[in-house]
N, C-alpha and C positions, 0 to 999 in steps of 0.2 A: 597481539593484544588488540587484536581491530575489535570493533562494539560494531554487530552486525544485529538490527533487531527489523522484526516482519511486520512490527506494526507502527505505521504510517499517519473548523470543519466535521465533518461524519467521517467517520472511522472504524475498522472492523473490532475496535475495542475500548469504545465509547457504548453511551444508551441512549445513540439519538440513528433514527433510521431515515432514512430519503423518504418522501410521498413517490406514490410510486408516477412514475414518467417525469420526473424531476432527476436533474444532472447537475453536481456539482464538482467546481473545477478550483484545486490547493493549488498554491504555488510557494512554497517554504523556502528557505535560509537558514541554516544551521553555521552556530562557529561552536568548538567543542576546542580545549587543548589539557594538556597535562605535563606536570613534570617530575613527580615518582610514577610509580607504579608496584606491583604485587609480584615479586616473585616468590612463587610457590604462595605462602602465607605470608612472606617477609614484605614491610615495605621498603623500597628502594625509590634512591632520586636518582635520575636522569642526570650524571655526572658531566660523559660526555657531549652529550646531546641537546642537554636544558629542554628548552620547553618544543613539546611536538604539537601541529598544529592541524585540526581538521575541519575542512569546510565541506556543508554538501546542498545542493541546492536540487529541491523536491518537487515534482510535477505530481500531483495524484487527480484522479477524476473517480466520484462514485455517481451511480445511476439507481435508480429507483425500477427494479423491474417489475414491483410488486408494495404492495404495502407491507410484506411480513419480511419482504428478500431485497436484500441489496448487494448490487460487484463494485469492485474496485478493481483500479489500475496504477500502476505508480512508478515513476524509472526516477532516480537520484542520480546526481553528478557529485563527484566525490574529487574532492585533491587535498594531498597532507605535504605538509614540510615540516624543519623541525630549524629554531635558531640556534645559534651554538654560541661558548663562552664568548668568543672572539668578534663577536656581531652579524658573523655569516649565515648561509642558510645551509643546512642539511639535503639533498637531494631527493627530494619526495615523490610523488607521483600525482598523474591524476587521470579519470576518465569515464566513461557512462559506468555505471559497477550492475544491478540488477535488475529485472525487470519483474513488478512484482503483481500477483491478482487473485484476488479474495472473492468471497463470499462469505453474507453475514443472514444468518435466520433469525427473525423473532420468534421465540418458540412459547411465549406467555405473557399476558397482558393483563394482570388482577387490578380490578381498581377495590378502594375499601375507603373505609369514615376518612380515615389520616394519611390515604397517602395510596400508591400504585407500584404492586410489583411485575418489574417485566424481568424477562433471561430471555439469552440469543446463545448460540452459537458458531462457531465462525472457523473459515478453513483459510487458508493462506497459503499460496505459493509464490518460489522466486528462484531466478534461475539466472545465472552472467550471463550478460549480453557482449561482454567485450572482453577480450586475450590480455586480463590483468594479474598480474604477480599476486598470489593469493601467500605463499610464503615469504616476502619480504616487506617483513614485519618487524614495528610498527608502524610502517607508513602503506600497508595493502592497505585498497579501496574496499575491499570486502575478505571471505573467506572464499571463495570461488570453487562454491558448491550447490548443488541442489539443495534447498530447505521445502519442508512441506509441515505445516505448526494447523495443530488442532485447539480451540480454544472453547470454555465456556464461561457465560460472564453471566451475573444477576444483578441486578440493581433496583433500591427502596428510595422511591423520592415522597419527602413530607409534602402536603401541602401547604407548607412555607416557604418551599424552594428547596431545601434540603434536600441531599439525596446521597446514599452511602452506596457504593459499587465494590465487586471484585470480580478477579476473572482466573482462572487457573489454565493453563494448555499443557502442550509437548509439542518440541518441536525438534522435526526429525532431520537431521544432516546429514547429509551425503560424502561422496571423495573430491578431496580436490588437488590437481596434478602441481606439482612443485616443477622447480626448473636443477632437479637435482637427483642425482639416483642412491642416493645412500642417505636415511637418517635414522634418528635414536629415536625410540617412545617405548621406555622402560623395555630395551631391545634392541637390537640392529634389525633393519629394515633394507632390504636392498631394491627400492623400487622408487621411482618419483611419488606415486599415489599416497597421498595422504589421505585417513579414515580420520575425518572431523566430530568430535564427540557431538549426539544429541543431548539435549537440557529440557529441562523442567522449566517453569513459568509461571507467577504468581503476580496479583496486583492486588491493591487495595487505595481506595482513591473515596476522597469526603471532599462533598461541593457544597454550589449552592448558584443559585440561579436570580441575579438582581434583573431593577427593571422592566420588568414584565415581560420576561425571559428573553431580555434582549442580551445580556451580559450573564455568562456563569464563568466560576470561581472555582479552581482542581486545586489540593494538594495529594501528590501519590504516592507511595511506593510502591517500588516493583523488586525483584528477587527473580536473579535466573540460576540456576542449580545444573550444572554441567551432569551425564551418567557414566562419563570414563573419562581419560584423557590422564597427561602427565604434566610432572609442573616444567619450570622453565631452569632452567640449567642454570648454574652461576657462570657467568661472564659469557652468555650465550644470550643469544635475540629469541624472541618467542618463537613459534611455530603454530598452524592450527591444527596438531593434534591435541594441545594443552588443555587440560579440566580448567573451565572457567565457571568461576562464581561469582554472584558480585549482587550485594545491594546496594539500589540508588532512590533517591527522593528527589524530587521536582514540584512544582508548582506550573497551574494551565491556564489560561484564561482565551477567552472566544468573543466577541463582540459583534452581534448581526445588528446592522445600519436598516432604519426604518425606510432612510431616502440616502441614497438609492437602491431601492428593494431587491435584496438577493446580494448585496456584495456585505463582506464580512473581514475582521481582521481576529489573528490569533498570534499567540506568544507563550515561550513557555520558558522555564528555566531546570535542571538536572542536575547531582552531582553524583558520583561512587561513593558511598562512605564507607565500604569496605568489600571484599574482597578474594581474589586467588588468580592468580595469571592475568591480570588486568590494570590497564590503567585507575590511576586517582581522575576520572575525567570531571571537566565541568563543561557544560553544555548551555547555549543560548540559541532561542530563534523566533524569527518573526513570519507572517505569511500572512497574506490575503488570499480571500475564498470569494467566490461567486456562483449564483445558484438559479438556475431556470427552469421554467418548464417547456419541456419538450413535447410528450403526450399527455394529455389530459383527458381521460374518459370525462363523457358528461355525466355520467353517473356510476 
């Protein structure tokens, strides 16, 4: 049941793009816990277990190679534990999980009377960086597989500040080796290699920009749509061959500081509201941004 997602201030799935020779540098906080989850379609609590707990703390850096083009880069640190009836801790894990890097295009720039439509789209890859248990689950760092997620996104901002976005992709998963030579996925399998279902990818996200766009305002949802997998066994731990589904809603906010110029704070909040081989998660985090110019053409 790990929540493995590829997007990551400027973002490969925001509508805001770097000037081009400008660099900026996230530094995020995530706490996330739960205590049901979705088997198959059923909800279940966390009996034995109670509440599972994840933390992961985010380096990302995007650069402006261009005014229409911008890369990113990003490694998370991840550790989960889980408290149990008794007061103790479950034995969780922790450690570097993926190393991630994008590219985002502006592919349209319309301005009109009321307002300015832009679309990008955007490629993303990630890949383990570290010999972590990708089946012991739910306390894996990640799925510990190749991901490679194709995205396209459009967005209408009013000339009030308003501005409605969405962005749809596919994003494509790879195998990933278990510590085990035998398991089920609607079948015996006699091999460690797990085949990790890819999923589908949907957002839609309504802001608004106070202050003279020093402060904007997200509420989202997003929907990821598994294209194969199995559910989760009764009285069995999850696996990542499992079809995952799952809608969640959140709320974003970003706040760039006049003085002193270039540094930025963001925060956001998450939940599941529903579901299929997944956690109920709820999700919090904070993060400061800072932003320079490195190259600046004179003209």
């Amino acid at each position: 049941m790990v929540l493995s997602y590829l997007s990551v201030a400027q973002t490969p799935t925001d509508g805001l793009m770097m000037p081009k020779g400008d660099l900026c540098f996230l530094l995020k906080y995530e706490y996330g816990q739960f205590d049901h989850y979705w088997e198959g379609e059923a909800l279940r609590k966390n009996g034995t277990i109670a509440k599972v707990q994840r933390r992961t703390a985010l380096v990302m850096a995007a650069y402006g190679i261009s005014k229409r083009l911008n890369a990113y880069v990003g490694l998370p640190y991840v550790s989960t534990n889980s408290t149990i009836p008794n007061g103790g801790k479950f034995a969780g894990t922790n450690g570097i999980q993926d190393l991630m890097l994008g590219l985002k295009y502006k592919m349209l720039n319309q301005k009109g009377e009321k307002g300015q439509w832009t679309a990008y789209g955007s490629v993303l890859f990630s890949s383990p960086v570290s010999n972590y248990l990708s089946d012991y689950q739910p306390y894996s760092i990640g799925i510990g597989a190749l991901q490679l997620a194709w995205r396209g996104l459009i967005e209408y901002e009013w000339t009030n500040g308003f501005y409605l976005r969405s962005n749809a992709g596919f994003i494509w998963k790879g195998y990933t080796k278990a510590e085990r030579q035998y398991y089920y996925n609607e079948g015996s399998y006699y091999t460690s290699w797990m085949d990790v279902p890819s999923a589908w990818t949907y957002e839609v996200v309504i802001g608004k920009w106070f202050i003279g766009k020093s402060l904007r305002v997200e509420l989202n949802y997003n929907a990821l749509l598994s294209t194969s997998g199995d559910d989760i066994r009764a009285y069995n731990s999850p696996q990542p061959t499992n079809k995952v589904n799952m809608d969640h809603v959140g709320a974003f906010a970003q706040y760039f500081f006049k003085k002193p110029k270039g540094l930025g704070l963001v925060a956001s909040y998450s939940r599941v509201i529903n579901g299929r081989n997944v956690p109920e998660m709820s999700s919090v985090s904070a993060g400061v941004t800072y932003q320079l110019g490195l190259f600046h053409p004179k003209n």
